[in-house]
Structures are given as C-alpha cells and as structure tokens.
Jmol script that loads the backbone (N, CA, C; Angstrom):
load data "model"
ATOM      1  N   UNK A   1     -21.337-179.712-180.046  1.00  0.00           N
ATOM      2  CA  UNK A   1     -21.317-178.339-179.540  1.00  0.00           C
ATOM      3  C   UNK A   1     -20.126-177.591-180.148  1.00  0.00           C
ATOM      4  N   UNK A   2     -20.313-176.608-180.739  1.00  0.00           N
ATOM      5  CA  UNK A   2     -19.362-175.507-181.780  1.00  0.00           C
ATOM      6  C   UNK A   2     -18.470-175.041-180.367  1.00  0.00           C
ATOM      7  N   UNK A   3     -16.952-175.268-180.403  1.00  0.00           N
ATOM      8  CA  UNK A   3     -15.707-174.593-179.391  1.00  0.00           C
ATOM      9  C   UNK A   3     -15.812-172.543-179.551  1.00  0.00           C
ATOM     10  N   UNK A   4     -15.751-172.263-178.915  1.00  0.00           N
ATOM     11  CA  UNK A   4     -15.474-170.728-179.200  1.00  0.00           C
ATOM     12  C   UNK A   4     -14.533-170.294-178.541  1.00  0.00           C
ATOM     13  N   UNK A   5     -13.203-170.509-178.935  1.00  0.00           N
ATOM     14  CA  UNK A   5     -11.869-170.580-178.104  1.00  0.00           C
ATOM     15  C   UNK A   5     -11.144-169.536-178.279  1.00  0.00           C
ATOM     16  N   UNK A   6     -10.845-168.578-177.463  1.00  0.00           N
ATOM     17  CA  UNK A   6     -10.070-167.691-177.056  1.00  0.00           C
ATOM     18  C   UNK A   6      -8.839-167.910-176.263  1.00  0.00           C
ATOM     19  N   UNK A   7      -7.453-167.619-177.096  1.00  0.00           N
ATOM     20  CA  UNK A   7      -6.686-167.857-176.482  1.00  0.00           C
ATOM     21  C   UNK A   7      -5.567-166.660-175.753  1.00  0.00           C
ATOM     22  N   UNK A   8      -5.349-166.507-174.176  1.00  0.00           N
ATOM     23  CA  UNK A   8      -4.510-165.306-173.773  1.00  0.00           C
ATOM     24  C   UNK A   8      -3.269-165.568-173.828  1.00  0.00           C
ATOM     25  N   UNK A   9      -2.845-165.103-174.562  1.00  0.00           N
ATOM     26  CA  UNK A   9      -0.947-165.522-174.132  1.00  0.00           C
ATOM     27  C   UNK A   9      -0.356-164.713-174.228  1.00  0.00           C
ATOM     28  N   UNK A  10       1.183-164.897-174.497  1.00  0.00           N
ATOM     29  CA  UNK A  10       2.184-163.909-174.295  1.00  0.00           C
ATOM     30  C   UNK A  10       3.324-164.836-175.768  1.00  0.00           C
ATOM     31  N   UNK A  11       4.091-163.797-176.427  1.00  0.00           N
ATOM     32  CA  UNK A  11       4.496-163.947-177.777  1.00  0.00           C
ATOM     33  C   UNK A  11       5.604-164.901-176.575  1.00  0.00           C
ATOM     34  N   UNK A  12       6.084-165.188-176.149  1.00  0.00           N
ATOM     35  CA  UNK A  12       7.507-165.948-175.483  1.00  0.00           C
ATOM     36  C   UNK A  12       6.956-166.785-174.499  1.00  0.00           C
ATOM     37  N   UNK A  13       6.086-167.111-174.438  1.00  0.00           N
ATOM     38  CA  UNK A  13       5.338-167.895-173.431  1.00  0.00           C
ATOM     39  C   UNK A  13       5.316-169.443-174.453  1.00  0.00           C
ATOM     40  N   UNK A  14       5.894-170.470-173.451  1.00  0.00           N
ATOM     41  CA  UNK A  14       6.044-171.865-174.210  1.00  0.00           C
ATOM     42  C   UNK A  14       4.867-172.201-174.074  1.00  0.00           C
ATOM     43  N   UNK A  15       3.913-171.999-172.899  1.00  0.00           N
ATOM     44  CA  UNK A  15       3.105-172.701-172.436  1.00  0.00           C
ATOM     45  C   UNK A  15       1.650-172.497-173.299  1.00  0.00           C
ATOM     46  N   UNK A  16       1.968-171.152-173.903  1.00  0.00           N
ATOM     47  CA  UNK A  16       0.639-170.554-174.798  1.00  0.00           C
ATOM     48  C   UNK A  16       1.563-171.243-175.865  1.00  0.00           C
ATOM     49  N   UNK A  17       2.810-171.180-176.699  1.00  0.00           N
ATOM     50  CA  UNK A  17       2.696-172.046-177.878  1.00  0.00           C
ATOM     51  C   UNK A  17       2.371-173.176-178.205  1.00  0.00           C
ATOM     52  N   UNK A  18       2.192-173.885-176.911  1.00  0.00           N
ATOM     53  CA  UNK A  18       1.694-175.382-177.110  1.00  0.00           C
ATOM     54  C   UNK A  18       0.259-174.935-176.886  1.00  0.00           C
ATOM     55  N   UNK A  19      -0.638-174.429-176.169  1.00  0.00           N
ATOM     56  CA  UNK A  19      -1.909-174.354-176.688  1.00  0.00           C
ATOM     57  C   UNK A  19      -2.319-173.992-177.941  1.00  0.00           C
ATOM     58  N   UNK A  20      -1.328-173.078-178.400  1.00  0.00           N
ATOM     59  CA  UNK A  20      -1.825-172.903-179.926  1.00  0.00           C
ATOM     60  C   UNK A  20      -1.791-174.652-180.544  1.00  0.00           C
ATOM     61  N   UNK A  21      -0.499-174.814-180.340  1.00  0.00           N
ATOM     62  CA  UNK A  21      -0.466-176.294-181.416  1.00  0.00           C
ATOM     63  C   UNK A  21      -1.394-177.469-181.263  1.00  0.00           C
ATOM     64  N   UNK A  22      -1.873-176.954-179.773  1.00  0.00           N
ATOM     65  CA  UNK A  22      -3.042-178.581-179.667  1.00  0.00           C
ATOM     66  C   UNK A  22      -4.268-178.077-180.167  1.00  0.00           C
ATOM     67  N   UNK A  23      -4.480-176.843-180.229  1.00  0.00           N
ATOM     68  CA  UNK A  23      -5.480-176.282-180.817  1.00  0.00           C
ATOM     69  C   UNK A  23      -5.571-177.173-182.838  1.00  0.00           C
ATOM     70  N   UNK A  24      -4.713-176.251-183.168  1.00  0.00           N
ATOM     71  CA  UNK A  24      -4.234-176.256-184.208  1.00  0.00           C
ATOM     72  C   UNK A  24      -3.914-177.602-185.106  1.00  0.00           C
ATOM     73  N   UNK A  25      -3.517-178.416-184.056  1.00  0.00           N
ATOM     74  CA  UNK A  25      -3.644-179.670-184.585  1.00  0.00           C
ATOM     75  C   UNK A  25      -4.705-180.604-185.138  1.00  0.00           C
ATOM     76  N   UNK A  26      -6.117-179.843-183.910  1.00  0.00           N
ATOM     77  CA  UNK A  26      -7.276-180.706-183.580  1.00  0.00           C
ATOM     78  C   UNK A  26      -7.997-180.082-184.856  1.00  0.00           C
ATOM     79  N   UNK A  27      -7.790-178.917-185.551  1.00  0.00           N
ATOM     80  CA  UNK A  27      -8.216-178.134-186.435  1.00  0.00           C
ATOM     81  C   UNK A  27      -9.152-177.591-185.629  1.00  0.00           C
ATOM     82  N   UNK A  28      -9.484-177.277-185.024  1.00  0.00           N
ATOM     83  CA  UNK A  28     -10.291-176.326-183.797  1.00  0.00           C
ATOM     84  C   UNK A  28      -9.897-174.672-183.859  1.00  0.00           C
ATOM     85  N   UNK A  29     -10.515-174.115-184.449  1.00  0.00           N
ATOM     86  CA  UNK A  29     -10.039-172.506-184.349  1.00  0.00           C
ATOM     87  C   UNK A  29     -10.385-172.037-183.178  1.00  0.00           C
ATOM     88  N   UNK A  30      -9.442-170.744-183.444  1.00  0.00           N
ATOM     89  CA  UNK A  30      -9.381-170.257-182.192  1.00  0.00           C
ATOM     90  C   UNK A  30      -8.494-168.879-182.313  1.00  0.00           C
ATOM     91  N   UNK A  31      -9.022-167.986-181.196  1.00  0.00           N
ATOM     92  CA  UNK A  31      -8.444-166.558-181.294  1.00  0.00           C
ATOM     93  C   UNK A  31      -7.788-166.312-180.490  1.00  0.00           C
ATOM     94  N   UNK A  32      -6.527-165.880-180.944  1.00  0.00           N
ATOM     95  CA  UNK A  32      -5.296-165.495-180.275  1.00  0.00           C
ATOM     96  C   UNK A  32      -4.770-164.314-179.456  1.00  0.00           C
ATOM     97  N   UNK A  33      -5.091-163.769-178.219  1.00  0.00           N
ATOM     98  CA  UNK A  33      -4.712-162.615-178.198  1.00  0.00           C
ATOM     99  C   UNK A  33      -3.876-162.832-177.248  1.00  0.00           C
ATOM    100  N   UNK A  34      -3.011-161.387-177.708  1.00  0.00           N
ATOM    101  CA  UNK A  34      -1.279-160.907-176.755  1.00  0.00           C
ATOM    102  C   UNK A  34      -2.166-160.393-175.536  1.00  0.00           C
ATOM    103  N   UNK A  35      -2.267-160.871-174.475  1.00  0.00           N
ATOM    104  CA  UNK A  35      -2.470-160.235-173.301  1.00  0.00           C
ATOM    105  C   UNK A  35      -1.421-159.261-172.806  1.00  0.00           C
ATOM    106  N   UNK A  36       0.252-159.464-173.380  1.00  0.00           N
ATOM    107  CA  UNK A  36       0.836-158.242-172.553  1.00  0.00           C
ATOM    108  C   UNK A  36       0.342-157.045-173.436  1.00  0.00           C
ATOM    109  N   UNK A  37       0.318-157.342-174.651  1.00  0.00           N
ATOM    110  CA  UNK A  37       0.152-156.192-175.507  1.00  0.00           C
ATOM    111  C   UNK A  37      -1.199-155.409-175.419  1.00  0.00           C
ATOM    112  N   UNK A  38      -1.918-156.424-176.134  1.00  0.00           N
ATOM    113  CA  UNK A  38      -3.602-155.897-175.051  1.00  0.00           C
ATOM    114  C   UNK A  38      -4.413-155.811-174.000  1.00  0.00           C
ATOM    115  N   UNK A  39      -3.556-157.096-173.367  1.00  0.00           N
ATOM    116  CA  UNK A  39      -4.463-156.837-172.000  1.00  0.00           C
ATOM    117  C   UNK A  39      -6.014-157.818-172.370  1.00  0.00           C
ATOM    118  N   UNK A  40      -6.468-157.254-171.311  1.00  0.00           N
ATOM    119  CA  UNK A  40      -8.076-158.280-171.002  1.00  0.00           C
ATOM    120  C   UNK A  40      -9.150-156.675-170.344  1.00  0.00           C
ATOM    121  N   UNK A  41     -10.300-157.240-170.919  1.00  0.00           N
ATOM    122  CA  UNK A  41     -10.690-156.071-170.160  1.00  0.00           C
ATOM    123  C   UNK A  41     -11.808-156.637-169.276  1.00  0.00           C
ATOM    124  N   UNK A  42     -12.346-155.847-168.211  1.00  0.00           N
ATOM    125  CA  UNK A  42     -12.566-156.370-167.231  1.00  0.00           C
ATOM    126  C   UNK A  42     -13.456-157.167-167.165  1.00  0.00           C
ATOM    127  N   UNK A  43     -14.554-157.005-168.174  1.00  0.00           N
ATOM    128  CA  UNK A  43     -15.534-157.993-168.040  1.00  0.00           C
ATOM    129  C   UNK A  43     -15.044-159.404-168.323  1.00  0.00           C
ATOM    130  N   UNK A  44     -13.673-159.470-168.970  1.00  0.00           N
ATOM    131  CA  UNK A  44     -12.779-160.820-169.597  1.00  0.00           C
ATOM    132  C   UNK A  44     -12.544-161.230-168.367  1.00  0.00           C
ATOM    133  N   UNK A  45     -11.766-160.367-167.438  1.00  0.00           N
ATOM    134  CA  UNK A  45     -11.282-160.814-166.144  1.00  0.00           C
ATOM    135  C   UNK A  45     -12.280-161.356-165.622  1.00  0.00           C
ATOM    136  N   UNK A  46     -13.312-161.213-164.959  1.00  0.00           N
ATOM    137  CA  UNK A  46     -14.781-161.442-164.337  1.00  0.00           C
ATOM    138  C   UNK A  46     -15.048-162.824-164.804  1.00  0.00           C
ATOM    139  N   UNK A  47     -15.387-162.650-166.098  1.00  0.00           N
ATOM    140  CA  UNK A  47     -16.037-164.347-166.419  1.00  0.00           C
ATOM    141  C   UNK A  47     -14.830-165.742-166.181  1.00  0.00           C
ATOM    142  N   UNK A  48     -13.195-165.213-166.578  1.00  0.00           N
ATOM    143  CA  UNK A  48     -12.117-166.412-166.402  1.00  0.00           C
ATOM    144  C   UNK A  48     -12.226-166.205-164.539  1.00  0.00           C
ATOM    145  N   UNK A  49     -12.154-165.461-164.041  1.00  0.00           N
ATOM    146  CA  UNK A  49     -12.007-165.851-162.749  1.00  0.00           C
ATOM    147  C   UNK A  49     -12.800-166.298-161.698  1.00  0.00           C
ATOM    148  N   UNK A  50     -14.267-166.357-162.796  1.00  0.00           N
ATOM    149  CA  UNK A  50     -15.371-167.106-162.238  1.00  0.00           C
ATOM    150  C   UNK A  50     -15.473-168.784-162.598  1.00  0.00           C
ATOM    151  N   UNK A  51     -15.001-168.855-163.828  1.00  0.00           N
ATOM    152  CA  UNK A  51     -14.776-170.172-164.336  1.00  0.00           C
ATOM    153  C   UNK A  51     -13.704-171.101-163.419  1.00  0.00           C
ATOM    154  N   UNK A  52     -12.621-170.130-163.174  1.00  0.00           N
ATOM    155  CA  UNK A  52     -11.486-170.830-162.781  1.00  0.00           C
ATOM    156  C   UNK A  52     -11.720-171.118-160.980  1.00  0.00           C
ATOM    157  N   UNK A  53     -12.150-169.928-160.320  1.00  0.00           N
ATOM    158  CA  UNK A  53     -12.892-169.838-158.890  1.00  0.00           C
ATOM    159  C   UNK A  53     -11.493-169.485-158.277  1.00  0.00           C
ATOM    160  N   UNK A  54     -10.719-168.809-158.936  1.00  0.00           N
ATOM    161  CA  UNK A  54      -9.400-168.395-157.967  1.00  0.00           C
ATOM    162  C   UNK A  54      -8.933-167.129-158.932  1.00  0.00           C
ATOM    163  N   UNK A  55      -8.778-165.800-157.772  1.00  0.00           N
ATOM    164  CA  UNK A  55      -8.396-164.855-158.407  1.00  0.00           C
ATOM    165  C   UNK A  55      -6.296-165.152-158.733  1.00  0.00           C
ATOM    166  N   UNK A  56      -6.331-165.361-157.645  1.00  0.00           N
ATOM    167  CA  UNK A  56      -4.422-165.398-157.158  1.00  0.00           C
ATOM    168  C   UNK A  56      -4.435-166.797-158.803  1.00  0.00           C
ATOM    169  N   UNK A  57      -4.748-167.680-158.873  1.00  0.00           N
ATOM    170  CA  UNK A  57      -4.371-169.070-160.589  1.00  0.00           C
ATOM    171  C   UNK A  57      -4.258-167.737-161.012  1.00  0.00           C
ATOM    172  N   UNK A  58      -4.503-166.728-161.142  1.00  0.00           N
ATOM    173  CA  UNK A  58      -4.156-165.911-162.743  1.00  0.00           C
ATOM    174  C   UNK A  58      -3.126-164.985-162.547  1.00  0.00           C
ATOM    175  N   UNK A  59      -2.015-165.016-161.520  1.00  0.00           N
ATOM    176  CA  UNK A  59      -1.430-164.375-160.960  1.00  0.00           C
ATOM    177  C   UNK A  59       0.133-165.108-161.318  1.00  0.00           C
ATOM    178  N   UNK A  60       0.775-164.398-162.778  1.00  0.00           N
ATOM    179  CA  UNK A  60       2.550-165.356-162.389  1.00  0.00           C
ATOM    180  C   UNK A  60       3.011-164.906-161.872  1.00  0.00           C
ATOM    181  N   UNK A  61       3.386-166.064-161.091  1.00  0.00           N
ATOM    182  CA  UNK A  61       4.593-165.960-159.650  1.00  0.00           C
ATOM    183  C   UNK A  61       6.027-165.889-159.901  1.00  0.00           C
ATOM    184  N   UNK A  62       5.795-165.641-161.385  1.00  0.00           N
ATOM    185  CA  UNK A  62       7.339-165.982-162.134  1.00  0.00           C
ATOM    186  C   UNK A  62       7.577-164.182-162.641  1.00  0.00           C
ATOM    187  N   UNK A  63       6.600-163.732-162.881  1.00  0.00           N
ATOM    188  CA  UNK A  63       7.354-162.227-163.471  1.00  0.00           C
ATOM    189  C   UNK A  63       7.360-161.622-162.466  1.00  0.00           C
ATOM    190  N   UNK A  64       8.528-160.257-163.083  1.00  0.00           N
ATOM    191  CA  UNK A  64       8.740-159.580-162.076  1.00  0.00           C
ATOM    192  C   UNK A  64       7.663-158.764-161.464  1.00  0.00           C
ATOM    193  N   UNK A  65       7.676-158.247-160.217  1.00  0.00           N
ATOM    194  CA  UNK A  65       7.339-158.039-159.180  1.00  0.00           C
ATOM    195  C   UNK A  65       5.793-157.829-159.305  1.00  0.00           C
ATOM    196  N   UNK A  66       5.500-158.876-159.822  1.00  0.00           N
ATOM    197  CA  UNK A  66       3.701-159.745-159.461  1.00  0.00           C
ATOM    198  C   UNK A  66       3.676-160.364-158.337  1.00  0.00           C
ATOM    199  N   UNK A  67       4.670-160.936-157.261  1.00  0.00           N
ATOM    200  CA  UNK A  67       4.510-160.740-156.055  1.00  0.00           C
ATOM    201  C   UNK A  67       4.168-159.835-155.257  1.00  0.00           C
ATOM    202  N   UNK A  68       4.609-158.983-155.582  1.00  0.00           N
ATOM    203  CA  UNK A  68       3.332-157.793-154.661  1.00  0.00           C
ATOM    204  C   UNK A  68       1.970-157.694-155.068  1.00  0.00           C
ATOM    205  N   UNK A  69       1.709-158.091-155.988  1.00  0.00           N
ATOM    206  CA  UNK A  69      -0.163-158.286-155.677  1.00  0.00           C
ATOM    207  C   UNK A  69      -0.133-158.816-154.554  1.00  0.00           C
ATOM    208  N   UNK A  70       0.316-160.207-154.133  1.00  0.00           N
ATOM    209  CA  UNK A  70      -0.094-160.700-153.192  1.00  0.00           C
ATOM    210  C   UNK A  70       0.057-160.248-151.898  1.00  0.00           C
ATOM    211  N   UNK A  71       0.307-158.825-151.623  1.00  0.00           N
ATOM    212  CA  UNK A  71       0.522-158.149-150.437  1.00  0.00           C
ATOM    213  C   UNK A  71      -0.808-157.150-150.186  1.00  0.00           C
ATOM    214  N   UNK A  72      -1.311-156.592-151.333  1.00  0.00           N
ATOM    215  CA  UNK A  72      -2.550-155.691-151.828  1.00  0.00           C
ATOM    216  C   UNK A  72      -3.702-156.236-151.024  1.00  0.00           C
ATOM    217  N   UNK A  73      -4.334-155.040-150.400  1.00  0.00           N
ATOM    218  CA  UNK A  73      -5.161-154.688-149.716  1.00  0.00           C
ATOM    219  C   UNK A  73      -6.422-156.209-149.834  1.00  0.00           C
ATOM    220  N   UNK A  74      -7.173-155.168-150.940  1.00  0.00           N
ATOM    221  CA  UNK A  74      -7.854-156.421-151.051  1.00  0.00           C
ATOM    222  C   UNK A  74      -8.344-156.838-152.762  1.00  0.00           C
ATOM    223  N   UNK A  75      -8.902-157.803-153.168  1.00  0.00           N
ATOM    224  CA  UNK A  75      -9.261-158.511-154.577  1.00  0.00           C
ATOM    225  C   UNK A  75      -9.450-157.233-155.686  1.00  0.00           C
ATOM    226  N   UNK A  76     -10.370-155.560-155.199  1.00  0.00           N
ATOM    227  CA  UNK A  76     -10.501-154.882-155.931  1.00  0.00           C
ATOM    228  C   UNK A  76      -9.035-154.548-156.487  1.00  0.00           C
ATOM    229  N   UNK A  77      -8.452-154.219-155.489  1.00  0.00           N
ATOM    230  CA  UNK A  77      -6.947-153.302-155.781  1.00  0.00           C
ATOM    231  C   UNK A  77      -6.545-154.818-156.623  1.00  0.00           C
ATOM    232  N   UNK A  78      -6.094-155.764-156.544  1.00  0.00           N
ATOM    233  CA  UNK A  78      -5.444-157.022-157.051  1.00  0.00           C
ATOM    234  C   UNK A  78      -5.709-156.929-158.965  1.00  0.00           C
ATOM    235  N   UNK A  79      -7.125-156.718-158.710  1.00  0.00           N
ATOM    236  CA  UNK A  79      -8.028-156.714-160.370  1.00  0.00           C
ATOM    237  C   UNK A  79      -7.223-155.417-160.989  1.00  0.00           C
ATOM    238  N   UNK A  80      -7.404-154.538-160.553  1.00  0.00           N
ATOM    239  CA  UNK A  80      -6.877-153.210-161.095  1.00  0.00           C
ATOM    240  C   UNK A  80      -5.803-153.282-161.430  1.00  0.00           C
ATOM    241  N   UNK A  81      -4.587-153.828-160.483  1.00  0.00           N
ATOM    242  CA  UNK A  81      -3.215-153.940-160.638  1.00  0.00           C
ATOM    243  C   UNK A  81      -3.026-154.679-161.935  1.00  0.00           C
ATOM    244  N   UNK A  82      -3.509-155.661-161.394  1.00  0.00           N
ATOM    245  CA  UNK A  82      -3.220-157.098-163.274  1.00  0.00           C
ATOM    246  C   UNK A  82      -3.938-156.242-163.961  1.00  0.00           C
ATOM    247  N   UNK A  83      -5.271-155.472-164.343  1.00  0.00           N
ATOM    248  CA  UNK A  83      -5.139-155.024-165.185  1.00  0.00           C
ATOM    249  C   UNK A  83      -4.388-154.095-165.783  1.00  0.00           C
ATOM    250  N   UNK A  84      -3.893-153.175-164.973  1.00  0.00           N
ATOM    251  CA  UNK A  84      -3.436-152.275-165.775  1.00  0.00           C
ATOM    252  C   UNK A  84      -1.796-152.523-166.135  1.00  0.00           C
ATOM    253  N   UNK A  85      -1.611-153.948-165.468  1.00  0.00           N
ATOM    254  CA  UNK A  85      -0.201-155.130-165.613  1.00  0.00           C
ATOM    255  C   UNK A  85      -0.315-156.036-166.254  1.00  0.00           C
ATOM    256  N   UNK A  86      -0.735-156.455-167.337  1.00  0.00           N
ATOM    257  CA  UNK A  86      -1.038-157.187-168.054  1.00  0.00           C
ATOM    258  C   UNK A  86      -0.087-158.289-168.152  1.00  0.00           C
ATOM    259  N   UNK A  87       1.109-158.094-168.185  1.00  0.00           N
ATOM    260  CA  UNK A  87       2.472-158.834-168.147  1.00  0.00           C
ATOM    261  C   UNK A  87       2.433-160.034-166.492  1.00  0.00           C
ATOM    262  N   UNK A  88       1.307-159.278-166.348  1.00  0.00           N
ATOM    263  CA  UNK A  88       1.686-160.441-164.964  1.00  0.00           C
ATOM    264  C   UNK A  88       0.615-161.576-164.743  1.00  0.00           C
ATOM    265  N   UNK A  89      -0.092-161.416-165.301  1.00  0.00           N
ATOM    266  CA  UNK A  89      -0.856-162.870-165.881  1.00  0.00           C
ATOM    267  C   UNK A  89      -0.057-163.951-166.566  1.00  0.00           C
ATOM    268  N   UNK A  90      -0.867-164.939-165.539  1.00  0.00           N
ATOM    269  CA  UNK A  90      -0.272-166.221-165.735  1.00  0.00           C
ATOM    270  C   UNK A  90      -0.763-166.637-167.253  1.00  0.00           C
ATOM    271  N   UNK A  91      -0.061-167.305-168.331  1.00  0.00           N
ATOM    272  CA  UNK A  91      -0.457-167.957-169.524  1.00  0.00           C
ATOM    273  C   UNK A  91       0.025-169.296-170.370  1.00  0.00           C
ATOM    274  N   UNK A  92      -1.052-169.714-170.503  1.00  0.00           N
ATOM    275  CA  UNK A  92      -2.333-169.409-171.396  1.00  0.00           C
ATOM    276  C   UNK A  92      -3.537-169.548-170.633  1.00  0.00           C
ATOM    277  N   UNK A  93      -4.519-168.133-170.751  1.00  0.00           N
ATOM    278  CA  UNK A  93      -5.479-168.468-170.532  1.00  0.00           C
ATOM    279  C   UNK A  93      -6.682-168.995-171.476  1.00  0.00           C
ATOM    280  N   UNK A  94      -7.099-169.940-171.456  1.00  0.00           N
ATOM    281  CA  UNK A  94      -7.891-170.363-172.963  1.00  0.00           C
ATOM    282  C   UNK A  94      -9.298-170.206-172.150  1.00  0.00           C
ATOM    283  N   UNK A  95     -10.209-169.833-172.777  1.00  0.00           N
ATOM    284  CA  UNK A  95     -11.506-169.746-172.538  1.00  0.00           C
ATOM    285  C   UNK A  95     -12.308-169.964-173.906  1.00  0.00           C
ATOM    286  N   UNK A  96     -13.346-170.871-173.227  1.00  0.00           N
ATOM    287  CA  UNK A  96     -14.597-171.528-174.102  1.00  0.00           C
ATOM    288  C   UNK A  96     -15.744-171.092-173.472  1.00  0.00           C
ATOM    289  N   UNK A  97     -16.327-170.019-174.051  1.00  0.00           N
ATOM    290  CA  UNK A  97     -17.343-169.541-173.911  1.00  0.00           C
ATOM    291  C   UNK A  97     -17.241-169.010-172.671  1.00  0.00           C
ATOM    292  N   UNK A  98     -18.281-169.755-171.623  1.00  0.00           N
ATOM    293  CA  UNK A  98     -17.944-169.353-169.993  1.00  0.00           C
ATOM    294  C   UNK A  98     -17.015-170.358-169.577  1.00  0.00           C
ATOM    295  N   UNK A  99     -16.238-171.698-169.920  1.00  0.00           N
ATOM    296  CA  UNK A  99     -15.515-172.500-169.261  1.00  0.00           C
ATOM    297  C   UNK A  99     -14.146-171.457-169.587  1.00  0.00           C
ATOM    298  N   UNK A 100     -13.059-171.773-168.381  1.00  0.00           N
ATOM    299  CA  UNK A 100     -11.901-171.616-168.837  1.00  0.00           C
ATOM    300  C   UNK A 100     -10.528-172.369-167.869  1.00  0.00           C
ATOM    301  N   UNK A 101      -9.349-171.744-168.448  1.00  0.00           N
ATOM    302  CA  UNK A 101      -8.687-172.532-167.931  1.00  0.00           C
ATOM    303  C   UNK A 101      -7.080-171.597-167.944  1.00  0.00           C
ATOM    304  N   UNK A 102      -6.161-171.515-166.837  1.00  0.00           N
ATOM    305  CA  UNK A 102      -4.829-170.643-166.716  1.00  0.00           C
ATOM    306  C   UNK A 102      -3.713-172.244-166.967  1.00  0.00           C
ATOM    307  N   UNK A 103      -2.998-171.807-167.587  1.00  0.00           N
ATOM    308  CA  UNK A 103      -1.784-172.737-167.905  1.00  0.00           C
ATOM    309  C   UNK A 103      -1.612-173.434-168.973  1.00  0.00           C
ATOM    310  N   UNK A 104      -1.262-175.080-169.059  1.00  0.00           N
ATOM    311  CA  UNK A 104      -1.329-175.753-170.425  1.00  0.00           C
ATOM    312  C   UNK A 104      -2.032-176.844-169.433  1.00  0.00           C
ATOM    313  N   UNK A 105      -3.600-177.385-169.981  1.00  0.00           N
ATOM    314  CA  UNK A 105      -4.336-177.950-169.411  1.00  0.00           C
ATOM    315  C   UNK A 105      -5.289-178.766-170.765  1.00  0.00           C
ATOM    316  N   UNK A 106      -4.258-179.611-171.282  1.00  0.00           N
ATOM    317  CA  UNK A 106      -5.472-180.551-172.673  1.00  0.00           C
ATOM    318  C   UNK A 106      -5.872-181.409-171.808  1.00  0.00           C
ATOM    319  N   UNK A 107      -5.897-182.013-171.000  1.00  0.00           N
ATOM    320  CA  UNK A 107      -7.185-182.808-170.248  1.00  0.00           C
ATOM    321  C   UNK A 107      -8.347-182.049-170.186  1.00  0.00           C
ATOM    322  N   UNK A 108      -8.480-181.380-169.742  1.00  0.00           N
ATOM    323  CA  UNK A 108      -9.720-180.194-169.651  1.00  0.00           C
ATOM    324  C   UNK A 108      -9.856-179.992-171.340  1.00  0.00           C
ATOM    325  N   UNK A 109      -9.390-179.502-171.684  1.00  0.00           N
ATOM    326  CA  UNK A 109      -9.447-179.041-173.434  1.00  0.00           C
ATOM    327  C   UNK A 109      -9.941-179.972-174.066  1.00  0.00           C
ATOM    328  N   UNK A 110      -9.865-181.457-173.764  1.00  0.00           N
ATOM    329  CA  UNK A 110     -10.389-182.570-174.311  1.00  0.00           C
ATOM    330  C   UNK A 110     -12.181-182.857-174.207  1.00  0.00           C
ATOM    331  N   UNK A 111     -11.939-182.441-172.898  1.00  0.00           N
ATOM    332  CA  UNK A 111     -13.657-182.747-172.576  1.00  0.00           C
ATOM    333  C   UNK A 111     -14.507-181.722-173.341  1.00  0.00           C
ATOM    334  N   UNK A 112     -13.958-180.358-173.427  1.00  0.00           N
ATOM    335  CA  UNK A 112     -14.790-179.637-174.502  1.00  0.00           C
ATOM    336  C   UNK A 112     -15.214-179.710-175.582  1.00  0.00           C
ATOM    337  N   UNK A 113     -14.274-180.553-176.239  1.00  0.00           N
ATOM    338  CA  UNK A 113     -14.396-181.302-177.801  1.00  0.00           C
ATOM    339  C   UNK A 113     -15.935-181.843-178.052  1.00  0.00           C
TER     340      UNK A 113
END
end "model"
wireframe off; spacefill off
backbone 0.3
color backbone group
C-alpha cells in the first residue's frame, strides 16, 4: 500500500524534526507543511481529529495561552480559535491518508509501512 504522508509541524519543533528523519530515513516521502505559517484548513482539521477521536490531543499545552481554549464555550468556538491560532497546535501532526497521528509516534508509523 503506497504511504501518502503529510507532515504538520513547526520550523523549532524537535518533535516534527524527528518525524522528518524517520520519515526520511525509511526513504518514504512525504510533505512538509509549517502549520504556524500556514495553518490547516478546516477540512484538514475534520479528518485528523476524526482519526485521532480527540479534539483537546491537538491542543499544546505548552504554548502560550492555548490554555484558554480549554475554557471556550464549546468544540465550534475551540476549532475556530486553533484555527485562526495555528501556533497552538500540538506537533507533529503526520497524516496518512485518513489515519493520523499528534506527536512523535513511529510505533504507529511502523504499522503503515
């Protein structure tokens, strides 16, 4: 089965440079995009947060004040916010086709092979 790997990260994010390299190693291509810079658009959001089954996994708890999503009304307002916050997504998000995955996760990455 052919990988169709999309990768979300952030240029200072360790956790997306090591997905590049396990990528990269396996010779497995794969497309790279700056989520702070571009962002995701919503239909992107929709399919990873159906794969993953948790809106809050795509949520870093580490940048600044992406804790207040978690105060927001409800999931619509949450979607809107990260989107139009791009910086506050958790990364790497790698997605294969409809599978995907938030963090550095080659166990999972393996079984796709």
């Amino acid at each position: 089965m052919k990988m169709n790997i999309q990768i979300f990260g952030k240029a200072k994010c360790f956790d997306t440079r090591k997905a590049e390299r396990y990528f990269k190693e396996r010779k497995i291509p794969y497309q790279m995009i700056d989520v702070a810079k571009y962002g995701m658009s919503k239909g992107e959001l929709n399919s990873v947060k159906i794969a993953i089954g948790s809106f809050m996994a795509l949520i870093d708890e580490k940048a600044a004040d992406a804790i207040l999503l978690r105060y927001l009304a409800n999931d619509s307002d949450k979607e809107e916010k990260l989107l139009a916050n791009p910086r506050f997504f958790k990364t790497p998000i790698v997605r294969n086709g409809r599978q995907a995955t938030v963090g550095y996760c080659p166990e999972v990455w393996q079984k796709w092979e």
